[in-house]
N, CA, C and O atoms as CSV, one atom per row, in Angstrom:
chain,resi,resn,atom,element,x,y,z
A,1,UNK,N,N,0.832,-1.173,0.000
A,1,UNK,CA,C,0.000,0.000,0.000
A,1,UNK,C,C,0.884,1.247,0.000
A,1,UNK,O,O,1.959,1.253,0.601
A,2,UNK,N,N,0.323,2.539,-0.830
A,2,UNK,CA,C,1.209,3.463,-1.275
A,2,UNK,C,C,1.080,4.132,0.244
A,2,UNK,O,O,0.175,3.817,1.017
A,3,UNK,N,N,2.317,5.285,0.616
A,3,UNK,CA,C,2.465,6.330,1.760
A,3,UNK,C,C,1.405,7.175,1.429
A,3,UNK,O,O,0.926,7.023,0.305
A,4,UNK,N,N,0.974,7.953,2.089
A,4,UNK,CA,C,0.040,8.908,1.875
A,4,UNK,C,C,0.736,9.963,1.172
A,4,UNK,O,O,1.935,9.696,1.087
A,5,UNK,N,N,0.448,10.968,0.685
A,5,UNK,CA,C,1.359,12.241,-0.040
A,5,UNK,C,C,1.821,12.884,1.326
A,5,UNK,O,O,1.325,12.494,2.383
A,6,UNK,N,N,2.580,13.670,1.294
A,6,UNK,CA,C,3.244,14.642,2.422
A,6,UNK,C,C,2.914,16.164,1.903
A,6,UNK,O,O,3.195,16.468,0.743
A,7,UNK,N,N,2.468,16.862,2.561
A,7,UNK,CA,C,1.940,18.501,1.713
A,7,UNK,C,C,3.117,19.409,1.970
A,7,UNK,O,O,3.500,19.466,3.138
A,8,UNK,N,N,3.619,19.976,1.255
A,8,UNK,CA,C,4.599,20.908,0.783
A,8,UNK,C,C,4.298,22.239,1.261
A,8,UNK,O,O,3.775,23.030,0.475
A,9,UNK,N,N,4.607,22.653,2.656
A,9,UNK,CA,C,4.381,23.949,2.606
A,9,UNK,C,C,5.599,25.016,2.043
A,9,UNK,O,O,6.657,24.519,1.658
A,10,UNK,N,N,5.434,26.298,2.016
A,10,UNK,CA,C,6.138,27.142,1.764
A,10,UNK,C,C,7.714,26.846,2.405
A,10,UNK,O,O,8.715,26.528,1.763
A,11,UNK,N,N,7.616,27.015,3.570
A,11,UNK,CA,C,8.849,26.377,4.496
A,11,UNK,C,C,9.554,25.318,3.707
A,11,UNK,O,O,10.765,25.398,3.499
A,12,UNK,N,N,8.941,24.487,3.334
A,12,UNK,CA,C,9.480,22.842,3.055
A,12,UNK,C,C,10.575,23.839,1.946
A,12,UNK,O,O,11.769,24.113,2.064
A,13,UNK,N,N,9.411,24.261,0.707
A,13,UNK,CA,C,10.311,24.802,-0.337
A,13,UNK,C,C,11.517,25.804,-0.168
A,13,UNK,O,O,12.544,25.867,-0.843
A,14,UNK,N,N,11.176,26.468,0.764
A,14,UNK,CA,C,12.301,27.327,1.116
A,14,UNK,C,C,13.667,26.650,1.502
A,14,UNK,O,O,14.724,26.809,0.891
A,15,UNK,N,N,13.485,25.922,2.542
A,15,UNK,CA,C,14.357,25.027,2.764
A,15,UNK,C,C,14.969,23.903,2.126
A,15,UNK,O,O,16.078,23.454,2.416
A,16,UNK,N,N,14.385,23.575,1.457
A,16,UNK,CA,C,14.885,22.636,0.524
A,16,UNK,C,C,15.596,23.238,-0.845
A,16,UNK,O,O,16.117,22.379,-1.556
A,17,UNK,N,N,15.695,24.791,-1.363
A,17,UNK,CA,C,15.970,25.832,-1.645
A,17,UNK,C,C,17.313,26.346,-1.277
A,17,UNK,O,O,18.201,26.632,-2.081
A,18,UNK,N,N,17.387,26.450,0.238
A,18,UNK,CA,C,18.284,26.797,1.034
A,18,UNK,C,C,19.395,25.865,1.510
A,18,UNK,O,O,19.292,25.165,2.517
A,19,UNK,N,N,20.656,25.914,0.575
A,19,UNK,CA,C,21.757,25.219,1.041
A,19,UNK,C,C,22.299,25.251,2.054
A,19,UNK,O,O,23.214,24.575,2.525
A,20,UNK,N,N,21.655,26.163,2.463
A,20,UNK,CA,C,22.457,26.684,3.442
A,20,UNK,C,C,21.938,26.770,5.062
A,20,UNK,O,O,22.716,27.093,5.960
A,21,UNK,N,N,20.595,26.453,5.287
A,21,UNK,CA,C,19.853,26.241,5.795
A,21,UNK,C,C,19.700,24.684,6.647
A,21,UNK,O,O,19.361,23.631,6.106
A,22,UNK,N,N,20.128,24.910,8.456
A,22,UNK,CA,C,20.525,23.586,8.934
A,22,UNK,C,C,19.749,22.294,8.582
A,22,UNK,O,O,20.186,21.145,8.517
A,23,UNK,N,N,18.353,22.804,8.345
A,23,UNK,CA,C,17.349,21.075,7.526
A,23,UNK,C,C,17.258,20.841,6.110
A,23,UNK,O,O,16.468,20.075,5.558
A,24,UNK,N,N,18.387,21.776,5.411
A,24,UNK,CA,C,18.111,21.376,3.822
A,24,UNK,C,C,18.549,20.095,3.707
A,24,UNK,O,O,17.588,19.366,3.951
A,25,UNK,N,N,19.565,19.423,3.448
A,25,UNK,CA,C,19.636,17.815,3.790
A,25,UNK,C,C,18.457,17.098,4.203
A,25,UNK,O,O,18.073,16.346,3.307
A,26,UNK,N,N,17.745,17.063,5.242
A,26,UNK,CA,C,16.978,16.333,5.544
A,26,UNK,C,C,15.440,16.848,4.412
A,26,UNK,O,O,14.733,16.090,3.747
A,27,UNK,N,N,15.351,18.145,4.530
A,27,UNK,CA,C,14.124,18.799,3.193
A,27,UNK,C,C,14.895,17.943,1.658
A,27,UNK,O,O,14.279,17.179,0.914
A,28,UNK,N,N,15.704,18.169,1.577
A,28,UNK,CA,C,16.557,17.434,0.442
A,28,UNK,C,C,15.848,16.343,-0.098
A,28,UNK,O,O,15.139,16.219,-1.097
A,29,UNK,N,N,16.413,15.149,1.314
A,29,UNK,CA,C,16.227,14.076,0.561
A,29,UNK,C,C,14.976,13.615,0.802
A,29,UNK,O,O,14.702,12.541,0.267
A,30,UNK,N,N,13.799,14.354,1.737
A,30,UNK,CA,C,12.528,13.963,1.677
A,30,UNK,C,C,11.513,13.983,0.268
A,30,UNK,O,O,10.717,13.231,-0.294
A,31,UNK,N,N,12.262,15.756,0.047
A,31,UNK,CA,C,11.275,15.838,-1.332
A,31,UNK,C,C,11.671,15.218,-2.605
A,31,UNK,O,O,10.915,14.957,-3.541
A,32,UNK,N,N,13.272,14.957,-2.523
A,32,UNK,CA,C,13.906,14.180,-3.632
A,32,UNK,C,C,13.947,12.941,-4.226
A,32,UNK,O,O,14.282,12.484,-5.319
A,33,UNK,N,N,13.258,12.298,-2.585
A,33,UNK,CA,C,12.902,10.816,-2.438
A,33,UNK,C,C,11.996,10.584,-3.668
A,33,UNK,O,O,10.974,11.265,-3.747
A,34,UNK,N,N,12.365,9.412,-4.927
A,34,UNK,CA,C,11.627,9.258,-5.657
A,34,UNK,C,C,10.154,8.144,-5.246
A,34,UNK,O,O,9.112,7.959,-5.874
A,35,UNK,N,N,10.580,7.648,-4.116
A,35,UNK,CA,C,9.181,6.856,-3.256
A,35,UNK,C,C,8.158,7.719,-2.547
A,35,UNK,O,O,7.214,7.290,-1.882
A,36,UNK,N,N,8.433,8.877,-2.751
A,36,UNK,CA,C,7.339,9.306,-1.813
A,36,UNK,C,C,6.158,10.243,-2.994
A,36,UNK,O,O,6.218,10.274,-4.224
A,37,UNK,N,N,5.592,10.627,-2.474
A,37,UNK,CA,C,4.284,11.114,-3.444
A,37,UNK,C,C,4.064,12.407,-2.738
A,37,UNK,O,O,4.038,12.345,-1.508
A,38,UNK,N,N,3.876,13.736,-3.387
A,38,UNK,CA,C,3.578,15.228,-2.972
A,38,UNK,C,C,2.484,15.891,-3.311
A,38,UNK,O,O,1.913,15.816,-4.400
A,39,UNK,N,N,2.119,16.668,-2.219
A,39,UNK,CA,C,0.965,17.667,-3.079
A,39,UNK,C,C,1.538,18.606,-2.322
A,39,UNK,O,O,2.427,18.471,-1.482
A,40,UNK,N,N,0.486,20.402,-2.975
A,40,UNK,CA,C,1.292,21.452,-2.775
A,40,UNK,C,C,0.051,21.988,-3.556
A,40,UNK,O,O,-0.877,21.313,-4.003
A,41,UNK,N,N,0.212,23.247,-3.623
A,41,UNK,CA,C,-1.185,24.218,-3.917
A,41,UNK,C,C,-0.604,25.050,-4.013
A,41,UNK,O,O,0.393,25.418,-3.392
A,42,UNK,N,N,-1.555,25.791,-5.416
A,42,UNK,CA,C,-1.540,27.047,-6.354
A,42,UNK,C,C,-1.349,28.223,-5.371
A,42,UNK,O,O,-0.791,29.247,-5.763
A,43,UNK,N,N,-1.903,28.075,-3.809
A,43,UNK,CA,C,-1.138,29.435,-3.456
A,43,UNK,C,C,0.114,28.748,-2.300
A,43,UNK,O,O,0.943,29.556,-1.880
A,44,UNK,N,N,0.184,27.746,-1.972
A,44,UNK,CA,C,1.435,28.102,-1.745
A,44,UNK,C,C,2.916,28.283,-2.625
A,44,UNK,O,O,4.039,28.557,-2.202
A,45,UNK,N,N,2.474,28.033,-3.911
A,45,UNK,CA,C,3.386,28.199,-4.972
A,45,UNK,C,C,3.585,29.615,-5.142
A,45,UNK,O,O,4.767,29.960,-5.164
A,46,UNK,N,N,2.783,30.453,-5.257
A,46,UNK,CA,C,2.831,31.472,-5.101
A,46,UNK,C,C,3.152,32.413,-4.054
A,46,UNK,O,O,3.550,33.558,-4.266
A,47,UNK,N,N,2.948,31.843,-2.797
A,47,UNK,CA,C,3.419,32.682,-1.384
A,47,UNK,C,C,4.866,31.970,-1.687
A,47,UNK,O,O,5.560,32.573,-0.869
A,48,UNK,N,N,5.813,30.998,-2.403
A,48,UNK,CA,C,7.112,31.004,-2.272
A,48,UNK,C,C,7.817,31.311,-3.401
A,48,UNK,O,O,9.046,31.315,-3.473
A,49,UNK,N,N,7.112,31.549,-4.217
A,49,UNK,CA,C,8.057,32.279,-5.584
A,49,UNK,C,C,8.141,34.100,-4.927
A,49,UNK,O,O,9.154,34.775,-5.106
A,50,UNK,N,N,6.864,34.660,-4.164
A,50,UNK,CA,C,6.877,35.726,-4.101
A,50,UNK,C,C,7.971,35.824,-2.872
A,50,UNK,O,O,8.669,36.831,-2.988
A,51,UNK,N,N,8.233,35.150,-1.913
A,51,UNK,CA,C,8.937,34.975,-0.767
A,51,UNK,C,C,10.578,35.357,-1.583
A,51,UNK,O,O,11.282,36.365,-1.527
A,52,UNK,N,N,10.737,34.106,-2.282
A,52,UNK,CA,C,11.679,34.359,-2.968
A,52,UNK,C,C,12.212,35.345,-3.561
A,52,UNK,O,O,13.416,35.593,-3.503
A,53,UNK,N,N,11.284,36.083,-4.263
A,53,UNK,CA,C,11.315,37.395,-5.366
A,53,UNK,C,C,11.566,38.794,-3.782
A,53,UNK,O,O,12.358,39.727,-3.655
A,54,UNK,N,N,10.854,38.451,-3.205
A,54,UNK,CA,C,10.937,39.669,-1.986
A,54,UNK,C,C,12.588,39.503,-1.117
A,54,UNK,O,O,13.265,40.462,-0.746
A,55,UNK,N,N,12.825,38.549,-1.007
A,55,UNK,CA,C,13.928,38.257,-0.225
A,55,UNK,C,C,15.392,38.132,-1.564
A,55,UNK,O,O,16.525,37.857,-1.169
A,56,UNK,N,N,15.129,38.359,-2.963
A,56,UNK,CA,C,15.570,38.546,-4.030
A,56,UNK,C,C,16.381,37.651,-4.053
A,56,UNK,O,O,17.548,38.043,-4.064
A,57,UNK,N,N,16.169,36.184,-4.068
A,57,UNK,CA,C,16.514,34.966,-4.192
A,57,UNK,C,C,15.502,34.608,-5.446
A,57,UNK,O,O,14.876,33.550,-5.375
A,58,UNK,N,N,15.320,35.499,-6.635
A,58,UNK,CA,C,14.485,34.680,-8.114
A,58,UNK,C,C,15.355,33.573,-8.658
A,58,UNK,O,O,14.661,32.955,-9.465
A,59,UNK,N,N,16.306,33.156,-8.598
A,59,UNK,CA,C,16.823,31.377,-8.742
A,59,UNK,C,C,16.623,30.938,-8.108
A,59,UNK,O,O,16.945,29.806,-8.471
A,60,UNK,N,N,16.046,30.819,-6.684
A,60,UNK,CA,C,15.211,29.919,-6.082
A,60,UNK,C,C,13.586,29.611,-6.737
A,60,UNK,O,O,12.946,28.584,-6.963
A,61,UNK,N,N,13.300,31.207,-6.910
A,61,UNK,CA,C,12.253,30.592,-7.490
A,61,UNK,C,C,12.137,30.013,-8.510
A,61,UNK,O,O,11.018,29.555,-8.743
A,62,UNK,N,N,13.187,29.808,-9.483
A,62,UNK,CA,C,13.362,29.544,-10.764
A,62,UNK,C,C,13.332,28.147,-10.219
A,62,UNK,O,O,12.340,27.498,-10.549
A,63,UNK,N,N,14.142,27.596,-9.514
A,63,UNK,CA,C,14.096,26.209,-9.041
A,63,UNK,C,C,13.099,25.411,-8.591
A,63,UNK,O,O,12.967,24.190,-8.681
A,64,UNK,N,N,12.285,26.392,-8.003
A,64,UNK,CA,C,11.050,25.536,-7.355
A,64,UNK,C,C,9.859,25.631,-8.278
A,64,UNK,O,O,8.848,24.959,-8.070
A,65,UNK,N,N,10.002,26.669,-9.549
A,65,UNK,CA,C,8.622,26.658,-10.640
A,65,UNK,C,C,9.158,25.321,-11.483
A,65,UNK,O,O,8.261,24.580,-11.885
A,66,UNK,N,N,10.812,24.861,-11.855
A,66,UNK,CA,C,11.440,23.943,-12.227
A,66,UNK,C,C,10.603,22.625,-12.015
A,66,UNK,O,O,9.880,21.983,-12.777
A,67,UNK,N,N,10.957,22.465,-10.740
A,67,UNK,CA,C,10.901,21.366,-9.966
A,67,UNK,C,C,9.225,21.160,-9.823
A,67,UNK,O,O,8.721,20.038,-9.854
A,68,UNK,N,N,8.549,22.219,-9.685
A,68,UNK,CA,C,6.431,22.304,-10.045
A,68,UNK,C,C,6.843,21.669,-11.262
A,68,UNK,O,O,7.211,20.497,-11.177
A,69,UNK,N,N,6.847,22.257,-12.424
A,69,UNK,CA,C,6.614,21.817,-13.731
A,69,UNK,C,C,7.951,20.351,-13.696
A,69,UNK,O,O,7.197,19.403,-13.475
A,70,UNK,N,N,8.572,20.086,-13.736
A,70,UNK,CA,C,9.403,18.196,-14.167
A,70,UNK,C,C,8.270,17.328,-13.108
A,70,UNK,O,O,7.336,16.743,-13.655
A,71,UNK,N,N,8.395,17.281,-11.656
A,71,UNK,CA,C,8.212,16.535,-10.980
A,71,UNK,C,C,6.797,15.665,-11.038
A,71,UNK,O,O,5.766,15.938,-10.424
A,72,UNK,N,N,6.994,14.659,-11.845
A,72,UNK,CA,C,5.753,13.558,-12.214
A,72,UNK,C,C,5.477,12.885,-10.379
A,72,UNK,O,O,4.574,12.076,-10.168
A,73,UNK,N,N,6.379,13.377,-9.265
A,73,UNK,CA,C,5.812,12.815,-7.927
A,73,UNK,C,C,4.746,14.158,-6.988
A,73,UNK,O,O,4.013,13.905,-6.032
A,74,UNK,N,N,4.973,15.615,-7.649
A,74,UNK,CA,C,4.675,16.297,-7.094
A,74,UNK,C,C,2.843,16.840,-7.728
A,74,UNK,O,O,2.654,16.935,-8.941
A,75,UNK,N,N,2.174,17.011,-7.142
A,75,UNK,CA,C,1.062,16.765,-7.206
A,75,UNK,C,C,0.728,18.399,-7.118
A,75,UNK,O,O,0.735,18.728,-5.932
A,76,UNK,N,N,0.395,19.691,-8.127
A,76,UNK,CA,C,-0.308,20.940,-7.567
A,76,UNK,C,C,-1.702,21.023,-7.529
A,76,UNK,O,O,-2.226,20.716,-8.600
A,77,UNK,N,N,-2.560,21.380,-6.526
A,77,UNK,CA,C,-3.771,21.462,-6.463
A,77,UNK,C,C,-4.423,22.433,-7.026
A,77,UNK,O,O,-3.502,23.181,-7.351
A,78,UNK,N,N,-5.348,22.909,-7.347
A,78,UNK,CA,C,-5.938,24.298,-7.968
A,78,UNK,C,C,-6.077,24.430,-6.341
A,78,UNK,O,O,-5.730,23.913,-5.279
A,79,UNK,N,N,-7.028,25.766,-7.062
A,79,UNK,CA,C,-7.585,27.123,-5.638
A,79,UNK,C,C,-8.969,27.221,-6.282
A,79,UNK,O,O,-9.383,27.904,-7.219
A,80,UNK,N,N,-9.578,26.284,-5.451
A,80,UNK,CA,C,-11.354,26.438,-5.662
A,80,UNK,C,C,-12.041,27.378,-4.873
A,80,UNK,O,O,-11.475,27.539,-3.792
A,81,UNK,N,N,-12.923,27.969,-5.000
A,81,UNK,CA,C,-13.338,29.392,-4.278
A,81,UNK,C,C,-14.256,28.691,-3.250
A,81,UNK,O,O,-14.764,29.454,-2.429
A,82,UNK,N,N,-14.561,27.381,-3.143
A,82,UNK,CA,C,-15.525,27.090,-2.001
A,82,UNK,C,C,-14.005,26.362,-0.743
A,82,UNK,O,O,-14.118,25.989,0.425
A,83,UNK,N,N,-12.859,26.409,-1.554
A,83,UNK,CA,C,-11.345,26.421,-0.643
A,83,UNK,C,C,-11.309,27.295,-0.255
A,83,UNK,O,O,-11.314,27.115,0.962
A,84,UNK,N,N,-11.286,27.887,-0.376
A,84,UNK,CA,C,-11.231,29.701,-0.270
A,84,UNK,C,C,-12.256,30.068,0.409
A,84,UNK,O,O,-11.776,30.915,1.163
A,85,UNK,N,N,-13.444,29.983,0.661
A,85,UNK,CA,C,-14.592,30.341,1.467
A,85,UNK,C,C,-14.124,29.448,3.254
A,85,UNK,O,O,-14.133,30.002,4.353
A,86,UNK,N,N,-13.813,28.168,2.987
A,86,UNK,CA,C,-13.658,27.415,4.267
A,86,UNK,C,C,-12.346,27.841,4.854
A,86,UNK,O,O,-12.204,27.809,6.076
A,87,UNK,N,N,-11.466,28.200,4.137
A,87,UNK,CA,C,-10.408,28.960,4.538
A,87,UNK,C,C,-10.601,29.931,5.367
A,87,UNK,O,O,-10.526,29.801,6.589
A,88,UNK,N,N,-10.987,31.480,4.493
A,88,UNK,CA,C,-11.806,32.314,5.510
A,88,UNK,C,C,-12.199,31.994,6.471
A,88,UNK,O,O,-11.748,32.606,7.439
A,89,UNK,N,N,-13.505,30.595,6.819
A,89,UNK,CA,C,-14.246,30.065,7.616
A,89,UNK,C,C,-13.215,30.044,9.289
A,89,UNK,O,O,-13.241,30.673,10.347
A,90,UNK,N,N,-12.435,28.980,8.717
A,90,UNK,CA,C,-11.024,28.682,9.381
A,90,UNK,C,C,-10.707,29.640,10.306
A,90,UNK,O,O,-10.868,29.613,11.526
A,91,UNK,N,N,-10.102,30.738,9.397
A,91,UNK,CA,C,-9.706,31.656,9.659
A,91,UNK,C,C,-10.188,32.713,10.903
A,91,UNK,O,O,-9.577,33.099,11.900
A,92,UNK,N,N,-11.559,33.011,10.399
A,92,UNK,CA,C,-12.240,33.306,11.188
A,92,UNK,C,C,-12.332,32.565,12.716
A,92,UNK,O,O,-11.762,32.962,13.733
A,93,UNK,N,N,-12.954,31.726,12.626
A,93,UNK,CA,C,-12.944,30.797,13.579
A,93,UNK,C,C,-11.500,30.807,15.147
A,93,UNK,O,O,-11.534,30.669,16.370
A,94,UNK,N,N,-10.412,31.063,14.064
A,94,UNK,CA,C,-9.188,30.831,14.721
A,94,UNK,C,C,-8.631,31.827,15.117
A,94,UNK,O,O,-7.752,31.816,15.979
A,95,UNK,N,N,-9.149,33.034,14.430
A,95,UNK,CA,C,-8.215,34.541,14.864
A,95,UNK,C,C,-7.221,34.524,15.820
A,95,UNK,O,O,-6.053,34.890,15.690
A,96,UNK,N,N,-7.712,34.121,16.682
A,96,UNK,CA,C,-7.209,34.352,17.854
A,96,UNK,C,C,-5.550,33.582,18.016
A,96,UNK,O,O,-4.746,33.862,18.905
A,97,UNK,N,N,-5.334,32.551,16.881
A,97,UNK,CA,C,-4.012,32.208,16.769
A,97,UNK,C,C,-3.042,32.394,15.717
A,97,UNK,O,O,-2.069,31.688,15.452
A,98,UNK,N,N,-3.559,33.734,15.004
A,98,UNK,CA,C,-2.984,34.087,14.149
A,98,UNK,C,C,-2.356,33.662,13.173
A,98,UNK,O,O,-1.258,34.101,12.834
A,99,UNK,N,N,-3.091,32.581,12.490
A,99,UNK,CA,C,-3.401,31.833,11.206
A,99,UNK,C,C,-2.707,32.675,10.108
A,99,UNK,O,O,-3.466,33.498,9.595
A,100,UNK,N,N,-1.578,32.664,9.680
A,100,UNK,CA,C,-1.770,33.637,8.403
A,100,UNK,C,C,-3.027,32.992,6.816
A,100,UNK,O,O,-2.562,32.205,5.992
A,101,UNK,N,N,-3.687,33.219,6.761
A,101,UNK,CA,C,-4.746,32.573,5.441
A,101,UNK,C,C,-4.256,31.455,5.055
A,101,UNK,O,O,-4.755,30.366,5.338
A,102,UNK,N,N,-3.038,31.652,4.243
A,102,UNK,CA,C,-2.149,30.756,3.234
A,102,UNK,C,C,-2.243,29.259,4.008
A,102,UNK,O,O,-2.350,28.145,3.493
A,103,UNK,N,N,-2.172,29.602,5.303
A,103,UNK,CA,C,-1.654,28.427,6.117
A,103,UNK,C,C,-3.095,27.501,6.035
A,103,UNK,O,O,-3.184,26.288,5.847
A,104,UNK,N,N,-4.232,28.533,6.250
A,104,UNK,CA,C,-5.470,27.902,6.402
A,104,UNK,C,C,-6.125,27.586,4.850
A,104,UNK,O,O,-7.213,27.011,4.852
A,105,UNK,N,N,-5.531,27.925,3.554
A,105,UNK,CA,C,-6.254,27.150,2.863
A,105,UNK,C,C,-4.930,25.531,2.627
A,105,UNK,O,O,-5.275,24.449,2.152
A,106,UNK,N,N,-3.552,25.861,3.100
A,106,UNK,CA,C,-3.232,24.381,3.575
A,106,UNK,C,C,-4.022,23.260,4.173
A,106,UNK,O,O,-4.290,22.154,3.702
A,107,UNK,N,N,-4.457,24.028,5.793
A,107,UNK,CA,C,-5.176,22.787,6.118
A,107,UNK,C,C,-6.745,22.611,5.594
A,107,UNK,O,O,-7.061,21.422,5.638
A,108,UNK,N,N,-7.312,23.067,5.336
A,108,UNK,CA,C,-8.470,22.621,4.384
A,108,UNK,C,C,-8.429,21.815,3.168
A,108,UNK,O,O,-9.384,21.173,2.731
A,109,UNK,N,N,-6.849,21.911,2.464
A,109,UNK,CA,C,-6.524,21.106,1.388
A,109,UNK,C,C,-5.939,19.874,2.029
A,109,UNK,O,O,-6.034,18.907,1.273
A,110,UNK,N,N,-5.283,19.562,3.347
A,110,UNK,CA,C,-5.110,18.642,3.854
A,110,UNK,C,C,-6.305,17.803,4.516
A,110,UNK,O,O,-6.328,16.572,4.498
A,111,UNK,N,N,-7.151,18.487,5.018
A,111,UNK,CA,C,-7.877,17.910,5.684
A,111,UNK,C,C,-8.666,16.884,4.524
A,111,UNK,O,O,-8.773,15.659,4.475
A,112,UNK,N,N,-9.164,17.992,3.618
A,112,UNK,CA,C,-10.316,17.268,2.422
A,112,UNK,C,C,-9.472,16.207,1.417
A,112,UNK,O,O,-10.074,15.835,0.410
A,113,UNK,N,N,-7.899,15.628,1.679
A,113,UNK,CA,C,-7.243,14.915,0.789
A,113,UNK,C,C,-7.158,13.563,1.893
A,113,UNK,O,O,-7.203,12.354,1.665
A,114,UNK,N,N,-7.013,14.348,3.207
A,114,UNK,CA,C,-6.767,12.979,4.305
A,114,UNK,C,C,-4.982,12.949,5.040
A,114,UNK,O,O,-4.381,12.086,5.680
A,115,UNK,N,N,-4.575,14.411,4.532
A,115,UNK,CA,C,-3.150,14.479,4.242
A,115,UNK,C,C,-3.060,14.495,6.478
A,115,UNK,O,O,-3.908,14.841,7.301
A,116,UNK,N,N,-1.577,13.928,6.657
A,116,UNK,CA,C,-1.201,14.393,7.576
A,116,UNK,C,C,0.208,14.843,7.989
A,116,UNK,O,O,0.355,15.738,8.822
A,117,UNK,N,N,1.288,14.194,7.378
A,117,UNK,CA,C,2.439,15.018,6.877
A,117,UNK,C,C,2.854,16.201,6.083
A,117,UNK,O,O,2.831,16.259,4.854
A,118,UNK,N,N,3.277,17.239,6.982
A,118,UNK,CA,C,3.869,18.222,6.215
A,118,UNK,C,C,5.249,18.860,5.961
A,118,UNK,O,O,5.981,19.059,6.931
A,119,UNK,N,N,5.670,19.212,4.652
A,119,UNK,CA,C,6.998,19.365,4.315
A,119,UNK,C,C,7.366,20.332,5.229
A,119,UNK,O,O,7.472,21.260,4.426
A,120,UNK,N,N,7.772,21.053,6.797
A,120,UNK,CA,C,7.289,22.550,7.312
A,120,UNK,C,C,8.513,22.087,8.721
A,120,UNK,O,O,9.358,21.210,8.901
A,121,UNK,N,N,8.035,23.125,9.390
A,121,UNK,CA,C,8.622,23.628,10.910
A,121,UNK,C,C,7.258,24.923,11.040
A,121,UNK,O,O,7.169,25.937,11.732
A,122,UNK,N,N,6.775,24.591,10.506
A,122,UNK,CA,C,5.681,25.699,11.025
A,122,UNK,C,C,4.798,25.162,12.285
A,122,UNK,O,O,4.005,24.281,11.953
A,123,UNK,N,N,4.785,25.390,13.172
A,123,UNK,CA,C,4.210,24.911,14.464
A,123,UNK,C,C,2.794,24.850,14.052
A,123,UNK,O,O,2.122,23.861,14.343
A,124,UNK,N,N,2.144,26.146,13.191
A,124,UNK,CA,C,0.767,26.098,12.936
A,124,UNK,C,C,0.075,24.960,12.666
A,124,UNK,O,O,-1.083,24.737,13.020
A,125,UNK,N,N,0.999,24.021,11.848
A,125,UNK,CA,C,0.225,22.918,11.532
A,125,UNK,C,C,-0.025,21.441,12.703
A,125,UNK,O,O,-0.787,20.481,12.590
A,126,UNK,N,N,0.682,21.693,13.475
A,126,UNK,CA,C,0.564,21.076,14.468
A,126,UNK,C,C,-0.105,21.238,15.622
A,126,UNK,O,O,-0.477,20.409,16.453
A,127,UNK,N,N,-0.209,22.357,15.575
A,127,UNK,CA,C,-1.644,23.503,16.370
A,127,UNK,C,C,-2.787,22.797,15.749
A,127,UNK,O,O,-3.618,22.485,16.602
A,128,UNK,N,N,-3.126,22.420,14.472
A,128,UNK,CA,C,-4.240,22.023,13.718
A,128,UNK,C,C,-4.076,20.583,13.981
A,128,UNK,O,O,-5.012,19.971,13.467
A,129,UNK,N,N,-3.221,19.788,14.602
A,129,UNK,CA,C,-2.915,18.513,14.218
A,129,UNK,C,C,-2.022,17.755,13.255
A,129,UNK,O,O,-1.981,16.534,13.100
A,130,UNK,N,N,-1.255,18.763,12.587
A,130,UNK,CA,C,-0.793,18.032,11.391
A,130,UNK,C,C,0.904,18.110,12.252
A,130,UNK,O,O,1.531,18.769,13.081
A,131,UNK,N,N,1.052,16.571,11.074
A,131,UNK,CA,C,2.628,16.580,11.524
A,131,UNK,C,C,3.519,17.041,10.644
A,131,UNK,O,O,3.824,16.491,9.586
A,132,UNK,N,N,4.212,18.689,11.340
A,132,UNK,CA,C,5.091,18.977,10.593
A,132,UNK,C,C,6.487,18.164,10.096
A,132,UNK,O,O,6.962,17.591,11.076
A,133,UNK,N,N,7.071,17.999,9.213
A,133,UNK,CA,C,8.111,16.646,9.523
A,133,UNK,C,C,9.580,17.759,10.076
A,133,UNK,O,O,10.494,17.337,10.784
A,134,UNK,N,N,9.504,18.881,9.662
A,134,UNK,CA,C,10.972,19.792,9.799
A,134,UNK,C,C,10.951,20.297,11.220
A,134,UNK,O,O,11.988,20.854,11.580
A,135,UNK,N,N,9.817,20.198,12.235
A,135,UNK,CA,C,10.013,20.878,13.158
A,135,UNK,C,C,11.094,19.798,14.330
A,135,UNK,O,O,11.109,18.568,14.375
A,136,UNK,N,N,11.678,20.503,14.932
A,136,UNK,CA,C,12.439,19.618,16.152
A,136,UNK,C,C,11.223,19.086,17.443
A,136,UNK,O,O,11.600,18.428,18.413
């Protein structure tokens, strides 16, 4: 029986991006692993090309639109507006832990796939339940 996919947040890409960065090795060979299976979404592709472009690292982003378009293991989701409504929902709901959006149409795309690994160190997702794999 196949692994479940692992969801790619922004973090994952950054880091796996970042040579230089103490978990690129381990981001490395997770996402490089040709056994494992990925998904990732139209905006977090976009919150890390723009990350990139702002922090003026555009060969990173060149690498990671690369690696979107070759990778027959990496899986991009669209951005459906009823994603986008439960997001908000989320959002709302959570204020109080300062959700940035992006994060919350993650877990709505995790939740509705069954996902529970994430490419990250973002604590948020573990606040939600999900297991970040980069955090210590």
């Amino acid at each position: 029986m196949a692994n479940k996919p692992i969801f790619v947040d922004t973090h994952g890409f950054y880091v796996w991006a970042d040579a230089a960065h103490s978990a690129h090795q381990r981001a490395r060979a997770l996402l490089e692993n040709a056994d494992n299976r990925y998904v990732s979404s139209q905006w977090i592709v976009v919150e890390t090309v723009n990350l990139f472009v702002a922090r003026r690292r555009p060969h990173w982003a060149e690498r990671v639109l690369d690696l979107v378009g070759r990778s027959k293991a990496l899986q991009i989701l669209g951005a459906t507006s009823a994603q986008f409504q439960s997001a908000q929902r989320l959002w709302m709901e959570r204020r109080d832990q300062a959700f940035p959006l992006t994060d919350c149409t993650s877990f709505v795309l995790m939740r509705e796939h069954g996902l529970t690994d994430a490419l990250t160190a973002d604590k948020h997702f573990r606040a939600m339940g999900f297991n970040p794999l980069l955090l210590d």
